[in-house]
Every structure is written in C-alpha cells, then in structure tokens.
C-alpha positions as CSV (number, residue, x, y, z in Angstrom):
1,X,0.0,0.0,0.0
2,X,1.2,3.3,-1.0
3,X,2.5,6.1,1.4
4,X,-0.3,8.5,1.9
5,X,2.1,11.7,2.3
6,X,4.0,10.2,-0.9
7,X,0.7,10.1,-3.0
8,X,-0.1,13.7,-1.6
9,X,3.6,14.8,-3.1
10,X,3.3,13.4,-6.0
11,X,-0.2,14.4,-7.5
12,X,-2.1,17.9,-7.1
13,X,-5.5,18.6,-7.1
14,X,-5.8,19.4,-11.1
15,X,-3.9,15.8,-11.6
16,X,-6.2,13.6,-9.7
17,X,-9.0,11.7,-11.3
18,X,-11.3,12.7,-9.2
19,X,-15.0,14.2,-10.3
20,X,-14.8,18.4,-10.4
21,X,-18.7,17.9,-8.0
22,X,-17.3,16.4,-5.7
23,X,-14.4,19.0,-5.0
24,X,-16.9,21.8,-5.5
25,X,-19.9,20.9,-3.3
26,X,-18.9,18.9,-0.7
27,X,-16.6,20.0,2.7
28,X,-15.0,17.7,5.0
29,X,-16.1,19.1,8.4
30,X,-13.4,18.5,11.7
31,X,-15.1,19.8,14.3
32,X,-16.2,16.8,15.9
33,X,-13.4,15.0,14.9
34,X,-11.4,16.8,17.7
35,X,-13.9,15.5,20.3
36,X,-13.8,18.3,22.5
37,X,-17.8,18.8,23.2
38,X,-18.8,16.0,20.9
39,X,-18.4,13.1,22.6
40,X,-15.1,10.9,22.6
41,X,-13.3,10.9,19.4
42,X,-10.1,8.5,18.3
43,X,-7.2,10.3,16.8
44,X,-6.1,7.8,15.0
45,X,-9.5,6.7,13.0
46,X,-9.7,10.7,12.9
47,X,-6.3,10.9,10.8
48,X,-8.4,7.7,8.6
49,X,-11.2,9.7,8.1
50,X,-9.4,12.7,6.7
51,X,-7.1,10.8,4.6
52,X,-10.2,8.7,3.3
53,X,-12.0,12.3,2.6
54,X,-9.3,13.2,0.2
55,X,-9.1,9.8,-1.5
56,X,-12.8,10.1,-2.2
57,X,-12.5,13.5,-3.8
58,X,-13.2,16.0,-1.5
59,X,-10.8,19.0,-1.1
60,X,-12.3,21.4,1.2
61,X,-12.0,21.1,4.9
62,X,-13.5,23.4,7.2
63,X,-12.0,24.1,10.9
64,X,-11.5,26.7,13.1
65,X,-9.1,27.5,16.1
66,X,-11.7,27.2,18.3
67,X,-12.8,23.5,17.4
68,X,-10.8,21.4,20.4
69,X,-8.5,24.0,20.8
70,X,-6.7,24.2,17.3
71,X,-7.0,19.7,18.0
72,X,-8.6,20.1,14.0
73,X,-6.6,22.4,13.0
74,X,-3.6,19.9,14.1
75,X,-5.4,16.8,12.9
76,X,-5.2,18.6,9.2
77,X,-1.4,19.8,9.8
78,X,-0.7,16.2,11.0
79,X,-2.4,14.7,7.7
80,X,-1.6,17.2,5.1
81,X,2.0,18.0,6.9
82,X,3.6,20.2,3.5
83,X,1.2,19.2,1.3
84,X,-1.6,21.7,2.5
85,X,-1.6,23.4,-0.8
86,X,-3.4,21.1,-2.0
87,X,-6.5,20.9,-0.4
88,X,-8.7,24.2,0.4
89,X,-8.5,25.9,4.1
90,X,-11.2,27.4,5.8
91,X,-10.9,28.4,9.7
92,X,-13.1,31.0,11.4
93,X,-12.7,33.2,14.4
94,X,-15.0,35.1,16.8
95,X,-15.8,32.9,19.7
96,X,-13.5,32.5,22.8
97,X,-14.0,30.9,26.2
98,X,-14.5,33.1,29.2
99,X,-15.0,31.4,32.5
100,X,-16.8,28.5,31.0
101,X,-19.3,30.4,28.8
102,X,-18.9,30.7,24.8
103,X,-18.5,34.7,24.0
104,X,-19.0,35.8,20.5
105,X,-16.9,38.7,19.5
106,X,-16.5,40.5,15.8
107,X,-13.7,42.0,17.3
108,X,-10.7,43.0,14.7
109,X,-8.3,42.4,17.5
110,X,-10.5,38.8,18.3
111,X,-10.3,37.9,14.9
112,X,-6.3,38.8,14.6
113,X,-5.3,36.4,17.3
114,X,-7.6,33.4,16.3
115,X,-6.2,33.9,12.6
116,X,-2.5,34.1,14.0
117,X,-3.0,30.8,15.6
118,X,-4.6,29.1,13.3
119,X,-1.5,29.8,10.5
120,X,0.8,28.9,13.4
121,X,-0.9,25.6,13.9
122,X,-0.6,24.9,10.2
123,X,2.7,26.2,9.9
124,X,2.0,28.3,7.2
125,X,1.7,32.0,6.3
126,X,-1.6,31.7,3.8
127,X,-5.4,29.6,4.6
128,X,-8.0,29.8,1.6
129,X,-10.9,30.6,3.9
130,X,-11.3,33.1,6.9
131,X,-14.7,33.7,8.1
132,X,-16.0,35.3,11.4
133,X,-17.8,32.7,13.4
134,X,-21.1,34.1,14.7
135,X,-22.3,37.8,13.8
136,X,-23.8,39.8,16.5
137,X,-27.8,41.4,15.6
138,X,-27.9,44.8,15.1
139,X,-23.9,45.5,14.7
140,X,-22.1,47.1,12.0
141,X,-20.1,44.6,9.9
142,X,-17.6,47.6,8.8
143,X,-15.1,46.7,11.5
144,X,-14.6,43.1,10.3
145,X,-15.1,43.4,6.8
146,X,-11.9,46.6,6.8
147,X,-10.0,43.4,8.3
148,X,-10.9,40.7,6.1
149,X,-9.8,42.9,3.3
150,X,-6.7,44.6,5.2
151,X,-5.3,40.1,5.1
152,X,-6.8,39.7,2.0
153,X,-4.6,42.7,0.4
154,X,-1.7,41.2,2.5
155,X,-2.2,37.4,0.6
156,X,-2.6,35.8,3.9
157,X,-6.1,34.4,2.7
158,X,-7.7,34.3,-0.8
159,X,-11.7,35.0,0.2
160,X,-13.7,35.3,3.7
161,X,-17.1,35.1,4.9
162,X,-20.0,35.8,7.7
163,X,-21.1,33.1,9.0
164,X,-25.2,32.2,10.5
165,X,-26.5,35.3,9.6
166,X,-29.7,34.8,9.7
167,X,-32.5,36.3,7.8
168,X,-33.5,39.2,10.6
169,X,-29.5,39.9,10.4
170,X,-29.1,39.8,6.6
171,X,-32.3,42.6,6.1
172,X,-30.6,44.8,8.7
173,X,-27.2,44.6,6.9
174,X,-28.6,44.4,3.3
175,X,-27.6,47.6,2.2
176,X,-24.2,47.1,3.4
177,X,-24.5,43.1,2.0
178,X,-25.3,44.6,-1.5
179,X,-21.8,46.5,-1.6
180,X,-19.1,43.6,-0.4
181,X,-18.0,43.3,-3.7
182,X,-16.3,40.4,-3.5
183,X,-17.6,37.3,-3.1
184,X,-18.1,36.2,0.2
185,X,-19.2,33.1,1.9
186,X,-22.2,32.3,5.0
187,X,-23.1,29.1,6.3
188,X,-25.9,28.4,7.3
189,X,-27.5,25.2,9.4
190,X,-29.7,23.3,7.0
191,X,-31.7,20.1,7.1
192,X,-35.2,18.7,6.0
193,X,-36.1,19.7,10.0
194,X,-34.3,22.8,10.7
195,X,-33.5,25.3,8.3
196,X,-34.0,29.2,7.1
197,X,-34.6,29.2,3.2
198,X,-35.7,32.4,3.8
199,X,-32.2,33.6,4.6
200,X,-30.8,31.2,1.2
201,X,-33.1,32.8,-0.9
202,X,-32.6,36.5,0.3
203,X,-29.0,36.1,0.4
204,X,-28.7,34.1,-3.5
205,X,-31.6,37.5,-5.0
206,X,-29.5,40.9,-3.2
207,X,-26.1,39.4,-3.3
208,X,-23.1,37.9,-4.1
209,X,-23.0,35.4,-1.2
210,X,-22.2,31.7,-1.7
211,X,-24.2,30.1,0.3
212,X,-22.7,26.3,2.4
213,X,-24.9,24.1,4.6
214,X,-23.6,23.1,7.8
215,X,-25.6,20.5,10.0
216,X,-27.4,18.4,7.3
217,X,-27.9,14.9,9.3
218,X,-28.6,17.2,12.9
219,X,-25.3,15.5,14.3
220,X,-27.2,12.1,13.6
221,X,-30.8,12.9,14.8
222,X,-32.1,12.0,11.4
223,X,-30.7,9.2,11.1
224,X,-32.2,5.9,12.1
225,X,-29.0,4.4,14.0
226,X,-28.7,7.2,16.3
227,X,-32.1,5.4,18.7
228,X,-29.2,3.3,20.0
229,X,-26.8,6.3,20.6
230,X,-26.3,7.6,24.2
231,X,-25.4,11.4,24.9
232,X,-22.9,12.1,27.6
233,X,-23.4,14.7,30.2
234,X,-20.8,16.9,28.7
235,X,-22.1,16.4,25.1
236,X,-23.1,19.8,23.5
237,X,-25.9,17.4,21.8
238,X,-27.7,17.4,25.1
239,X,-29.2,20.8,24.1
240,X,-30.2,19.7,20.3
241,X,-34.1,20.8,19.9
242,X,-34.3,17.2,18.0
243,X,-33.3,15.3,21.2
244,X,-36.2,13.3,22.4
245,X,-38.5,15.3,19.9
246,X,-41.2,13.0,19.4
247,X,-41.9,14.7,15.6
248,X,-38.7,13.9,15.0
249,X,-38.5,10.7,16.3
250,X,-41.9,9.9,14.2
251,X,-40.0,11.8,10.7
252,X,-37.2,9.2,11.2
253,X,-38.9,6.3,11.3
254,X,-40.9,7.2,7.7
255,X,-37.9,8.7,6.3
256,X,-36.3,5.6,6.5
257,X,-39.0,3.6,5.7
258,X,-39.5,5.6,2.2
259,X,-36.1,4.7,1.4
260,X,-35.9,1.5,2.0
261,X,-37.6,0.3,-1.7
262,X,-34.9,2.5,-3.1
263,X,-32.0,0.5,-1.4
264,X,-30.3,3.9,-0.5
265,X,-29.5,4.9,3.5
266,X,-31.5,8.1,4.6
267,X,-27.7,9.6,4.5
268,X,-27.0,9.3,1.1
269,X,-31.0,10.7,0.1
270,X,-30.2,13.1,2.4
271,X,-27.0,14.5,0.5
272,X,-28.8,13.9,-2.9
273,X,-31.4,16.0,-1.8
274,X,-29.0,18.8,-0.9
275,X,-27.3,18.5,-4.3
276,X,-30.3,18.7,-6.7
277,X,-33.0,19.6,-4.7
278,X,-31.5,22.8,-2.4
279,X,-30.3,26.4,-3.7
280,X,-27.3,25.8,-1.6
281,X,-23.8,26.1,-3.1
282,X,-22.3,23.2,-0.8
283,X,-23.0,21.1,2.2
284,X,-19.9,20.4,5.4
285,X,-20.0,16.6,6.2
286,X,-19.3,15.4,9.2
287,X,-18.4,12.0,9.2
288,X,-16.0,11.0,12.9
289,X,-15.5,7.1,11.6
290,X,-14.5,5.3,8.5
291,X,-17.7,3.4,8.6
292,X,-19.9,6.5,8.7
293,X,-18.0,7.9,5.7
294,X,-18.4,4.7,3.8
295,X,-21.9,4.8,4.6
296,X,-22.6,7.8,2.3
297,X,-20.2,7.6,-0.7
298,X,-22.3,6.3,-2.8
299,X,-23.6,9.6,-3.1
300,X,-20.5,11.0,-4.6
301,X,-20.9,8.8,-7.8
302,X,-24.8,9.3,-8.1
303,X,-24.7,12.9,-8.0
304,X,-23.0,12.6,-11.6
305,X,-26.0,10.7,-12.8
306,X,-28.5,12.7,-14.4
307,X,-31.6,10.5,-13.7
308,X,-31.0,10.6,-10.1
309,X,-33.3,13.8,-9.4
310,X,-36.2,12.6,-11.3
311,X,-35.6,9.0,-9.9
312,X,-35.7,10.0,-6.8
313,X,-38.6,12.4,-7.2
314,X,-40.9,10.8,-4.9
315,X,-38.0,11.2,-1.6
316,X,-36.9,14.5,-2.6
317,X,-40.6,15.9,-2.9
318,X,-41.2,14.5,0.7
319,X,-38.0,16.2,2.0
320,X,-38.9,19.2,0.7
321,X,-42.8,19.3,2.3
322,X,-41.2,18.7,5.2
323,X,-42.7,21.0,8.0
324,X,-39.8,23.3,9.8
325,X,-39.8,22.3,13.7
C-alpha cells in the first residue's frame, strides 16, 4: 500500500482523477473529529477519516481554532503536513472561552489572534478561507469586513465570509450586504427539519454570497441508527431541539421507511437532496469514523448521474414538504 504523504507529493488537485462535483460541493467538516464537546473521538480513526475524505475526492475542509483548541486544526497539519496546498482551508474566528461560557466577538483584534494561531498551527503563512464565526444582531459589519480585506490585500487568505447570519440579520445589513464586492461566503445550518430558506433565498436574490450548509444529518438525529446512541453529560448534543423530539422521532422512522424500496440509506437521500434539490452552493459533512464515511459515498458517484433527481422524485418531494420544527 502506498504512502499517503508520498501520494499527496506526488499528485495535485488538477492531476487527480477525481470528479470536479465532488471537489466543488462537498466539505469535509473537523469539528467533531477533535472530540472536545462531541463526545469521545479516536485520533487515530480521525487521521483515517481525513485521509479517506481526500481519497474520495473531497478538497475542502473546514476548521477553526476554536474547534478542540486548534485539536482540528492539528489533525489537518498532521495529515496534510507540506502538502496543504493542495487541499482548500477554511478556519473562522469570533468565539473565545471566558470562564466556561462561549463569547462571541466581531472584534478586529478577536479575529487577529484566532487567525495568527490558526497559521501557526498549520505552519503556514496563507489559509484559503477566513470567516468570522457568529455575527452579533444589530452590529455594523464595517469593522470586520476593513479586516478581512486589510489580510486579503496582505495574501494571507484568498476570500472570507459571515457566517449564521440569519435572515433578521441579513435585512438589517442588506444595504451594506449589496456592496461587499467580493464574493463572500455564510453558512448556514440546514436540514429537511431545521432550516432558514428564507435567509438562502434573500442572500442568492441581493447578493453575491455563496451560500454552504452546515448540519445536514442534525449531528445524527435523522438518522435511524442514532435510537441506540447515548449522549454524555458533557455532550453539547444534550441541548439539540431534535433530542427526544417526538416529531422527530416519528419523521425518522418514515424517512427511512420511504427509502428502503430504493436500497439507499437516509444519508446518502439526504446528501442527494441537498445536491439537486436545495439552492445551496455546498454542504460540510461530518463524518467522525471510517464506517460513517463509507456509509454515504455512494452519493459521490450518483450525484453525476442525471436521472438521479427525477428517480428519486418521490423522496426528494417529501424532504422538501417537510414541516420546519
């Protein structure tokens, strides 16, 4: 078996035969492969995960100094080592611990330090990606936006973003929205159960936003094999709106019922969905095991198959009437 760091040496991004979808729409997600918050997490089947990530085709990995404590952020260092050019980069900043409590900051100076360590980390002066975590209601975006652009000018990152606005945040800011003329990104949580369209759609009419989805499976409520799963006291799940929610419990159960005669898991319908069915430019997976990963690439081969929308009409049409809890 070939050395994975001698592979990654030898072939860049525009040399591999991977599909040009896959690379565009999907993200790897680490922050639950650090563990910190998210139950216990194996370092080793971590470093498996990733490496199996960018066999499959996928070349965008999102992180963030805050996730574990830079742990991601060293999980990709400790995979990618040199070779980070060739995969795309995106870390955030804005949240810091005080006394126990999350704070959410849009600080400059916040920002500053959460970047600096996020390059130190990855032992490199340039990340693709650098978005502020969580914007605050009714403040100015000036201050962050002068610094995105002030490292942007510097080449320490190529584009930035806002992340979870929200659509009550994205009317106040519209006008100033309307003017970023670059393009920048948002993410935004979206599943079948809990989503803002609202905020997809307003964003994709008045401006120039690209637009990822973050939390697609509900960090496995969805998903019929999380019944048997147990939450730990210090899991941040244990505050999840789908935890013990009967409607949800009840959407499971005929989700995966509906996919059964189709001989597809609810995680790979779930990811079609997203692909042909959603205005979303991308979706971050989350996968924390080999298994779970192995579970849903099919999807990455069947999103190149035309038929698959109308095939799958009859799911897709039921995740889309799906009421909003």
């Amino acid at each position: 078996m070939p050395n994975y760091k001698q592979l990654l040496n030898k072939q860049t991004i525009s040399s591999l035969p991977h599909k040009e979808k896959i690379q565009h729409f999907f993200w790897m997600g680490t922050w639950s492969l650090s563990g910190f918050k998210y139950g216990f997490s194996d370092q080793r089947e971590s470093i498996k995960v990733l490496e199996a990530a960018y066999d499959i085709g996928i070349r965008k990995f999102d992180s963030a100094n805050f996730y574990g404590n830079g742990e991601s952020l060293r999980l990709l260092k400790k995979v990618f080592g040199s070779c980070l050019n060739s995969i795309f980069i995106s870390s955030k900043g804005g949240l810091i611990w005080e006394n126990g409590t999350v704070i959410k900051s849009m600080d400059p100076s916040i920002l500053h330090s959460d970047l600096n360590k996020t390059l130190e980390i990855l032992e490199t002066n340039f990340i693709d990606l650098y978005q502020l975590h969580w914007p605050l209601l009714k403040s100015s975006f000036s201050s962050p936006y002068e610094f995105f652009l002030s490292i942007k000018e510097k080449k320490v990152i190529e584009h930035f973003g806002l992340n979870n606005l929200n659509s009550e945040i994205v009317l106040d800011s519209l006008p100033f929205l309307r003017e970023i003329y670059y393009n920048f990104v948002n993410q935004v949580h979206y599943s079948p159960l809990i989503n803002d369209r609202q905020t997809v759609q307003l964003l994709k009419n008045e401006t120039k936003c690209i637009t990822i989805g973050t939390g697609l499976f509900e960090q496995g409520f969805l998903l019929p094999s999380f019944k048997n799963k147990k939450i730990g006291k210090k899991d941040i799940r244990r505050s999840h709106p789908l935890l013990n929610n009967v409607i949800c419990e009840k959407w499971v159960d005929s989700f995966n019922e509906a996919c059964i005669p189709f001989k597809l898991v609810p995680e790979v319908v779930l990811l079609l969905w997203a692909y042909f069915r959603t205005e979303l430019d991308g979706v971050i997976i989350g996968p924390r095991t080999i298994m779970q990963l192995s579970k849903i690439k099919p999807a990455f081969d069947l999103i190149n198959d035309p038929s698959v929308d109308k095939h799958l009409s009859p799911l897709f049409d039921f995740l889309d009437t799906t009421p909003v809890i």
